[in-house]
N, C-alpha and C positions, 0 to 999 in steps of 0.2 A: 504493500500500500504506500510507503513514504520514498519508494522507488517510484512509483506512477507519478505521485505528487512534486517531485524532483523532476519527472522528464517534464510535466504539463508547466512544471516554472519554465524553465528553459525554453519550452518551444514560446509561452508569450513573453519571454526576454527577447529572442529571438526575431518574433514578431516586432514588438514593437522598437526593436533596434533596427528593424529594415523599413517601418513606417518610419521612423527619426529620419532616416539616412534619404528615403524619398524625399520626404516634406522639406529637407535640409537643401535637397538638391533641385527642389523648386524655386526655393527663398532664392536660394544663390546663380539662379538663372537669369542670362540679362536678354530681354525678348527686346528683338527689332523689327517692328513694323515694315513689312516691306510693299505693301500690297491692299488699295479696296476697291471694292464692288459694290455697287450701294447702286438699288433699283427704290427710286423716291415718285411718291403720287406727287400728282401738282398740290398747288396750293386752294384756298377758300376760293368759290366762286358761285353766283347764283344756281338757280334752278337752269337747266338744258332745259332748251325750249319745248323738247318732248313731252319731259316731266314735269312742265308747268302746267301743259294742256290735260294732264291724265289729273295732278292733284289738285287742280281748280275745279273738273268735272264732278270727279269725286265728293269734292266739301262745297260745293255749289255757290261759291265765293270765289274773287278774285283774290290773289298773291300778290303779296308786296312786290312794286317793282325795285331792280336795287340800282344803284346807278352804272352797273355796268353792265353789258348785253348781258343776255342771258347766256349761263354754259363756257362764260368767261374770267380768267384771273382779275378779280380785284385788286385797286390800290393798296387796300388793306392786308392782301393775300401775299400779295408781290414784298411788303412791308417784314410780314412774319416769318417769309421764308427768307428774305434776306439775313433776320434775326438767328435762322438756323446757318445758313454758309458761313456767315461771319463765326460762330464757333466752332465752328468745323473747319475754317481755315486758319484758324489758332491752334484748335487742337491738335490737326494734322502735323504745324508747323514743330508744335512742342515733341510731337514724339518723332521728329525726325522726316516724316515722311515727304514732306514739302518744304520748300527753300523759303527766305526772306522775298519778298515781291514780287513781281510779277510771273506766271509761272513758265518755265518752257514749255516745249512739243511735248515731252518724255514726261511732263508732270499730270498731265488731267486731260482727258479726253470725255464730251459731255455730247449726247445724242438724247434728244426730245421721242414724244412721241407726233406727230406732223398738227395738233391739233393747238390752237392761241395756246390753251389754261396750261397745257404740257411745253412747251416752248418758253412762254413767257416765267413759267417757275423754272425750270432750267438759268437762265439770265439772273434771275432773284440770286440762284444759290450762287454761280456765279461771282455775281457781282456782290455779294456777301462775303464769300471767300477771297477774290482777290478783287477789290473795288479797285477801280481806273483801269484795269489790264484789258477788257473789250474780251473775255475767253470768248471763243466762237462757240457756238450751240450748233450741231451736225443733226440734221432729218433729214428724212425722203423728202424727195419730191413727189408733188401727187398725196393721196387719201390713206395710203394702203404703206403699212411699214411689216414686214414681215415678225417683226419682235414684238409687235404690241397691237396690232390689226390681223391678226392673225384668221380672221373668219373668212376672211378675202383669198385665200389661197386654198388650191386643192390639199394639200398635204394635211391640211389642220383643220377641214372640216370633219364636223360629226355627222357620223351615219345618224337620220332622224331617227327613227326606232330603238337603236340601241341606247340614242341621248333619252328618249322617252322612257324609257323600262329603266335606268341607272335611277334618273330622277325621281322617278316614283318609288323604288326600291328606297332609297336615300329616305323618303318622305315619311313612308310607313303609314300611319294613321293619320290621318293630314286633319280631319276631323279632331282629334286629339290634341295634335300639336297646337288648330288653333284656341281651341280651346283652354289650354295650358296660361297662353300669351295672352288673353284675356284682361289681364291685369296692365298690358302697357299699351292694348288695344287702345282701351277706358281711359285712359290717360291722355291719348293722344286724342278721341274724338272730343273730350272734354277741352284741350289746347285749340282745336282748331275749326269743331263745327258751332253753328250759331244754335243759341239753346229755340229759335223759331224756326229754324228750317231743318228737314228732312238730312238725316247721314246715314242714309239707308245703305251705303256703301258700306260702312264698317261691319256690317253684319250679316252681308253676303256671304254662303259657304266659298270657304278659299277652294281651289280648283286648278288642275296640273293642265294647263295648254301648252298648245303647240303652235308657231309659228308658220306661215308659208315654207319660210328659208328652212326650219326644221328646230328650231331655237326654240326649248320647251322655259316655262315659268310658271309661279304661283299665278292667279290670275287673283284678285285681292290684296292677297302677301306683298307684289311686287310695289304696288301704287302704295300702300303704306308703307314700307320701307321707303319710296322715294321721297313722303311727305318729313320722316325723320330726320332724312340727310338734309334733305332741307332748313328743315329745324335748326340741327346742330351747326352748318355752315352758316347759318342767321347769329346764331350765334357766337360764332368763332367771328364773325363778321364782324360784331360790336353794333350790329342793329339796332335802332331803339326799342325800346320794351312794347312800345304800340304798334311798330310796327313787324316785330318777330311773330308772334300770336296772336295778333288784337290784345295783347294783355293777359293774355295768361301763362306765358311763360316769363317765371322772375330770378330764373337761378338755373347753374347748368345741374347741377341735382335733378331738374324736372328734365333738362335733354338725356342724362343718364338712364333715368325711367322709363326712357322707351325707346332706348336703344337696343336692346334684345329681340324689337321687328326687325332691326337691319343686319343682323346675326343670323336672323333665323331666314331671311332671302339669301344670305350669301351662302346658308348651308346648303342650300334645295338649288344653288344657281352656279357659280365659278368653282364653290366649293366643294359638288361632284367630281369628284376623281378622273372619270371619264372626261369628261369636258377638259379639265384642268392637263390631263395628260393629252389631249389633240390640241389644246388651244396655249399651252404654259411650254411646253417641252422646248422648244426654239426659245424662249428666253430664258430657262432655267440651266440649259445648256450653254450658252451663252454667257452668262455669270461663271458657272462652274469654269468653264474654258479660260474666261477673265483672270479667277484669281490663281488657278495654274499656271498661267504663260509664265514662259524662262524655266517651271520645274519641271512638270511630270508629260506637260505636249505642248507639240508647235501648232500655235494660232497664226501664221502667216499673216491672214485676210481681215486679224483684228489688230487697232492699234495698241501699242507697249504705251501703255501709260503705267503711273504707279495708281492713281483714283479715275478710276472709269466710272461714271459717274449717269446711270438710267435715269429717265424722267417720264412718268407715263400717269397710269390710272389703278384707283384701289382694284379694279379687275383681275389688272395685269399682277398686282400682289398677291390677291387672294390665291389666284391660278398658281403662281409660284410656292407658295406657302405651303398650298394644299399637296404638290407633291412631294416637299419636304419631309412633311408629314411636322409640322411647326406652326404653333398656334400660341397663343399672348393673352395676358388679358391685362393692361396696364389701368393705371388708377383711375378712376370715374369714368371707363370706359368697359364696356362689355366682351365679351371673347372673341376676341378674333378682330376688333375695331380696327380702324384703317384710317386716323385722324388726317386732314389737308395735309400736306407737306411732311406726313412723316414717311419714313424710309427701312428699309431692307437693307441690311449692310453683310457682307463678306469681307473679313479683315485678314490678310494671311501674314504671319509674323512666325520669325527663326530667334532659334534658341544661338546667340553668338557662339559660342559655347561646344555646342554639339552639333551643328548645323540643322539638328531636326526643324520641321517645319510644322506651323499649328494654323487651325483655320478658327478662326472667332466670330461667330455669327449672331446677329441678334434685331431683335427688330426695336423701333424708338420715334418718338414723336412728342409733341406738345402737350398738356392738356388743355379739358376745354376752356379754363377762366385765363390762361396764359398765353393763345391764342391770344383770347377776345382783349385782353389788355396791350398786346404787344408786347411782352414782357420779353427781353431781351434773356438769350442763351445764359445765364454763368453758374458760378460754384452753389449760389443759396438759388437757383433757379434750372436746374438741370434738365437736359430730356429723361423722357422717361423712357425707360429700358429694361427691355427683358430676351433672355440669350436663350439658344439654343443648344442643347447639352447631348449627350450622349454617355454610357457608363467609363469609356475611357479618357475621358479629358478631365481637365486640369485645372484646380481656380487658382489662379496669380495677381500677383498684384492689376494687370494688363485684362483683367476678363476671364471668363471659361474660354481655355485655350485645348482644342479635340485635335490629333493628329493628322493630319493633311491627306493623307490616304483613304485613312480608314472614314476620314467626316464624308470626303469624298462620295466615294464609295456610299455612303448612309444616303446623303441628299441625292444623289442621280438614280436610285433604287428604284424612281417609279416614270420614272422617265419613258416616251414613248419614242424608241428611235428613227420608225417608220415615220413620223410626223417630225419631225429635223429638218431643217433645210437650211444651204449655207447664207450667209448674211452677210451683204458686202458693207463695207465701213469706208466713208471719204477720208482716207488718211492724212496722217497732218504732213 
């Protein structure tokens, strides 16, 4: 017996003399940033003009008009997102990764999606990151960008049928679920219908259609989710109070409350797998590709920057996201939220040291009262951030840092490789 108790010391001496000597040999690692990938939604902007016609119908009321078209970057948007480039071209600069002023070729490379509100946020970060330097912002020409318009091309459409059966499988009891979300229903028709007229809309059964093109959706679900984003970009806006809700929205508390319709459209919409894997796979392959160049393949036909730097739509995130299999749920925001200007970042950084290489992923954005004030980036004002992990990575001082192979390997898992196609880049 005091022989067993003797080996079982020793093996947890053992033990935790090889935890010491791990942990020790983390502390004492000095990580260099070598490398980011960062796919960012645009910034605040009204209702699209689509979505103004379906949430007017619906609540049988007109919508505030804002002062910018509709479906376009705000002064205000362009404002917040500058707030973010500006710390992010400090940040960069502190850990090495970018030079004092203006940048070269080999430092940043930024491609929009071809639409104003994606363009014009691209210029924001920009010109937030390094103001006076004029970075150029690189898109198609034409409607259609294979990275982020992805519906446009043979390769990346869905079969209608099989998009119909995924989504409904996804849906389950659809009856159920609405009934679940009840609670932010009431919330919202309470914000936004007049207590004298009819919102016989909120209490239609919600209902799984199909499009012509083959593009399946909630048929209820979807038009309330749009009236939420609505909401919330009113209020990231800094709207007046009269005119976000007629007055009854007085705190973003109330937009958090009924953010769970816009959760539960992205679940049954980009956030289908199937979908995500013919419509995400070309830009998530793209990222991956990004923050490998110089290590593990040769990207020729992309530029060598050290921050490549996407700008597009919560769409294009979700899509990514969903085949990561990486999901968030940051503060006063509901799962999977996709606030204006926040972003998807790929950081790849080496151990000086060992030369190993680590990949640091994580998603981050504003919140909502920090927006709506314009509350500039810093230390008592942070983005908010939440990473992506896996059982073999590593916390350091720098982030949860996962092994570049093996993270690899994790995020490309669901990748569709039939739906790939190559992606030309105007190089610098």
């Amino acid at each position: 017996m005091m022989a067993k108790r003797h080996q079982a010391a020793a093996r947890l001496l053992i033990a935790g003399t090889l935890w010491f000597s791990a942990a020790q040999a983390h502390a004492e690692a000095t990580y260099e940033l070598e490398k980011v990938v960062e796919l960012s939604r645009h910034g605040i902007r009204p209702p699209t003009p689509g979505n103004r016609t379906d949430i007017e119908a619906a609540t049988n009321r007109p919508w505030t008009q804002w002062n910018t078209a509709d479906g376009e970057l705000t002064g205000h948007g362009y404002a917040a997102v500058v707030n973010k480039g500006r710390w992010q071209g400090e940040h960069y600069r502190q850990l090495g990764l970018l030079t004092a002023g203006c940048p070269q070729p080999q430092d940043v490379y930024v491609r929009a999606s071809p639409l104003q509100r994606t363009r014009a946020t691209a210029a924001a970060l920009v010109d937030g990151a390094f103001p006076g330097c004029g970075v150029a912002v690189h898109r198609v020409e034409g409607d259609h960008d294979p990275l982020f318009q992805t519906e446009a091309f043979p390769a990346t459409n869905t079969d209608p049928a099989t998009q119909l059966a995924k989504v409904k499988e996804t849906a389950g009891d659809l009856a159920a679920r609405q009934q679940a979300l009840q609670p932010a229903v009431q919330a919202l028709k309470k914000a936004v219908c007049r207590d004298d007229a009819s919102c016989a809309f909120f209490d239609k059964p919600w209902q799984i259609k199909q499009s012509k093109s083959g593009k399946a959706s909630v048929d209820g679900l979807s038009v309330l989710a749009n009236m939420v984003e609505t909401l919330r970009l009113g209020w990231n806006e800094n709207l007046p109070v009269a005119q976000l809700a007629w007055g009854n929205i007085t705190s973003s508390a109330q937009i958090t409350a009924v953010l769970p319709l816009l959760t539960a459209n992205y679940d049954l919409s980009n956030d289908v797998l199937y979908t995500a894997q013919k419509r995400g796979s070309i830009l998530l392959n793209a990222m991956l590709q990004g923050v490998e160049q110089g290590v593990n393949k040769s990207t020729d036909n992309m530029p060598d920057t050290r921050w490549l730097l996407l700008v597009a739509h919560d769409t294009n995130i979700a899509m990514v996201r969903t085949l990561m299999d990486f999901s968030w749920a940051l503060p006063g925001y509901t799962r999977g939220n996709i606030p204006p200007g926040s972003s998807l970042v790929l950081e790849r950084w080496r151990d000086s040291k060992t030369g190993e290489r680590f990949l640091h992923v994580y998603f981050q954005g504003q919140s909502l009262d920090d927006l709506r004030n314009l509350q500039q980036v810093d230390g008592k004002h942070p983005l908010l951030r939440e990473e992506w992990r896996q059982p073999d990575c590593r916390v350091t001082d720098v982030g949860t840092l996962c092994p570049l192979r093996s993270a690899v390997k994790a995020l490309s898992k669901n990748l569709d490789r039939n739906a790939i196609t190559p992606v030309a880049y105007a190089l610098p």
